[in-house]
C-alpha positions in Angstrom: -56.6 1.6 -33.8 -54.6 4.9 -34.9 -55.6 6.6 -32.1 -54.7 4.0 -29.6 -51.4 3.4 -31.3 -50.9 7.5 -30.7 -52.0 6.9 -26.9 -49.6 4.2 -26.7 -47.1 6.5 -28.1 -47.5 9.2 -25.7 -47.9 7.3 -22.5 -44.2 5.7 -24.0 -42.8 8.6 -24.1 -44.1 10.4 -20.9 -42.7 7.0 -19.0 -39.2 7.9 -20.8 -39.4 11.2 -19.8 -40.3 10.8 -15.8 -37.4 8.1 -16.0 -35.1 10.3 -17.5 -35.9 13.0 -14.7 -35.4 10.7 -11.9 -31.8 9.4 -13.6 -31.2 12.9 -13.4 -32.1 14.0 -10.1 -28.5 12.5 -8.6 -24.7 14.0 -7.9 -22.1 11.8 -7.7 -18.9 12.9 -5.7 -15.8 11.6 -4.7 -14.4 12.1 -1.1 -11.0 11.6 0.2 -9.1 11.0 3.6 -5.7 11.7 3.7 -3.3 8.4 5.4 -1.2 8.7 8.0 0.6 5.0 8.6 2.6 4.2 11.0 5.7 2.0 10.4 5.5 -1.1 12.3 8.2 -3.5 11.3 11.4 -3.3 9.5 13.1 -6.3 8.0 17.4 -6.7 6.3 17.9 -9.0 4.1 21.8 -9.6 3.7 22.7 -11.7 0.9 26.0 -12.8 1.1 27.5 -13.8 -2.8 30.7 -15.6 -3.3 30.8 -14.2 -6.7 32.7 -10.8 -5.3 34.5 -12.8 -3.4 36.8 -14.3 -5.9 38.9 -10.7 -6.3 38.1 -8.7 -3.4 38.7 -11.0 -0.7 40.8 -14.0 -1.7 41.7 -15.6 1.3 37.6 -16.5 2.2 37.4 -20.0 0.6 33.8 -21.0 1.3 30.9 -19.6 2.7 31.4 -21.3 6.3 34.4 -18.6 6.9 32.5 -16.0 4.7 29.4 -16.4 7.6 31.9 -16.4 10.6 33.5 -13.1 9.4 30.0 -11.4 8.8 29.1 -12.9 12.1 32.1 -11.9 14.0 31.4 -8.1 12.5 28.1 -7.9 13.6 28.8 -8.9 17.0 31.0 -6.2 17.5 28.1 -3.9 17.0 26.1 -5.8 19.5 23.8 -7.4 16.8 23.0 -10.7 17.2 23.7 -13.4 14.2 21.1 -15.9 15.6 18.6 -13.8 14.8 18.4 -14.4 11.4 16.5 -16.5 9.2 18.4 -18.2 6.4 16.7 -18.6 3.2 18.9 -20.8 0.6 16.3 -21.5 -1.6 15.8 -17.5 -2.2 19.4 -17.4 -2.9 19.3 -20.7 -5.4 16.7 -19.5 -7.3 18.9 -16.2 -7.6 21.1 -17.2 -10.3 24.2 -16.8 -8.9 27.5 -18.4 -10.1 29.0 -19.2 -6.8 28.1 -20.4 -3.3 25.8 -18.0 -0.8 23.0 -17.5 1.1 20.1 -14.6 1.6 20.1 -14.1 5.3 16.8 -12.0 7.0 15.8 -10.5 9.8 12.6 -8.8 10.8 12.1 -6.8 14.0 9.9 -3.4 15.5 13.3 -1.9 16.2 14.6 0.3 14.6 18.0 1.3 16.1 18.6 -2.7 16.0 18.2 -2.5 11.9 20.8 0.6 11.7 23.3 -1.8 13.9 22.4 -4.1 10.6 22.7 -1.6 8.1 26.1 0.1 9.4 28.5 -3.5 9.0 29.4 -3.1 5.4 31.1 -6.0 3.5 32.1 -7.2 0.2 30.5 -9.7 -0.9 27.4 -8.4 1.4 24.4 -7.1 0.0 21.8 -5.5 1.7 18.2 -4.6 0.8 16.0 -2.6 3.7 12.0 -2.7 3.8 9.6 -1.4 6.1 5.8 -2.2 6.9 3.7 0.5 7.4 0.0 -0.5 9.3 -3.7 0.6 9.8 -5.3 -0.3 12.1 -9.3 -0.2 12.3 -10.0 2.7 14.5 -8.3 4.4 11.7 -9.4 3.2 9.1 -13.1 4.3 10.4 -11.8 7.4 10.9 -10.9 7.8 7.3 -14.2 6.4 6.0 -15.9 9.2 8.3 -13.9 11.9 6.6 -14.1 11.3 3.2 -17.9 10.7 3.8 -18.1 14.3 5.2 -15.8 15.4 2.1 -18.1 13.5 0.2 -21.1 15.3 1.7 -19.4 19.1 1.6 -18.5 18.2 -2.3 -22.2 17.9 -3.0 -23.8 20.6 -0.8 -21.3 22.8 -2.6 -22.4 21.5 -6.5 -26.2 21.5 -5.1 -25.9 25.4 -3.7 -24.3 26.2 -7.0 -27.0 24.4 -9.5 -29.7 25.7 -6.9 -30.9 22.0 -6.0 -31.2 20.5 -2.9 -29.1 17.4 -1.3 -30.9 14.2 -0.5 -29.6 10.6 0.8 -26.7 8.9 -0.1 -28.0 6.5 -3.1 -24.8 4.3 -3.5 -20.9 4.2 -2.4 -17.8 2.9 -3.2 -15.1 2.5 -1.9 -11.2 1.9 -2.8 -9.3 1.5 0.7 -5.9 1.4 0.8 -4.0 -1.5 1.9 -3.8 -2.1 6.0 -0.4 -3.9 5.7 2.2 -2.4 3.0 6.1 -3.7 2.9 8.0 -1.0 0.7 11.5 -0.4 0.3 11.5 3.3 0.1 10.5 6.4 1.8 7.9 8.5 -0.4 7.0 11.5 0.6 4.0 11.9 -1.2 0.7 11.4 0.2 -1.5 8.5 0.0 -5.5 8.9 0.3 -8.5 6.7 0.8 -11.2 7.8 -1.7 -14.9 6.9 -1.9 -17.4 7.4 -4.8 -20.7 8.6 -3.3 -24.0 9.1 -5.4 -26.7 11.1 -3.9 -30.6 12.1 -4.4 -31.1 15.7 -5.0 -34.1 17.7 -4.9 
């Protein structure tokens, strides 16, 4: 019985050890792809507040004639008001004291938006956004270059530990939105990174 309790023992402790080999036959690397979006769509949103009204700009008493004098400037630079999209409820839920409105347009040009941007107002408020896009061809691109950064990452750790590289066990993946609104230009870059476990020999 004692010797088969020792057997048990050592055939326990062999299977631990070729498991613990195997778990540590592995490398595990990240790659990255460095984005490049393109910006797509830009969208105004003019809110247009009573509130500043009340000192700056007396002789506007509601925000029928406060509209047609926004209107009437825009026109000048050859926007067009109809374009817009009026959303009161944005403007309700806003808190504001006084009448108003948010007012927003959306379009792929962008010397239209800087006919927008250049009317200046009291009372007017505006907040610019843009919407940068990739599309699938590049987003396979991306996955095919951080694989190969992947790949380079663990030749590199394999040369210097003297193993060798096998298959790819296991990847994941964090992608970076297709479709991003922001209202700022960063310059910093943004990258698509995978996690990428492979056999080594």
């Amino acid at each position: 019985m004692k010797k088969f309790i020792i057997l048990c023992a050592v055939i326990g402790a062999t299977a631990v050890n070729a498991q613990n080999k195997d778990l540590q036959k592995t490398i595990s690397v990240t790659g990255m792809a460095c984005v490049k979006r393109n910006v797509t769509a830009h969208k105004v949103k003019a809110t247009l507040n009573m509130d500043q009204l009340y000192y700056s700009d007396p002789q506007i008493k509601s925000l029928k004639e406060f509209k047609e004098k926004y209107f009437e400037a825009l026109k000048k630079t050859g926007f067009d008001p109809e374009k817009f999209v009026e959303k009161d409820m944005e403007f309700l839920t806003a808190g504001y004291q006084k009448e108003g409105t948010v007012l927003e347009f959306e379009t792929t040009s962008e010397d239209t938006v800087k006919k927008l941007l250049a009317v200046k107002m009291n009372g007017v408020t505006l907040q610019y956004s843009f919407k940068t896009s990739i599309d699938q061809k590049t987003m396979d691109s991306l996955l095919k270059t951080a694989l190969a950064d992947a790949t380079a990452k663990a030749q590199k750790l394999c040369d210097l530990t003297g193993q060798s590289l096998g298959e790819v066990i296991s990847v994941t993946e964090n992608l970076p939105l297709t479709d991003m609104w922001t209202g700022y230009y960063n310059d910093s870059d943004d990258f698509l990174t995978i996690a990428v476990t492979y056999s080594t020999k």
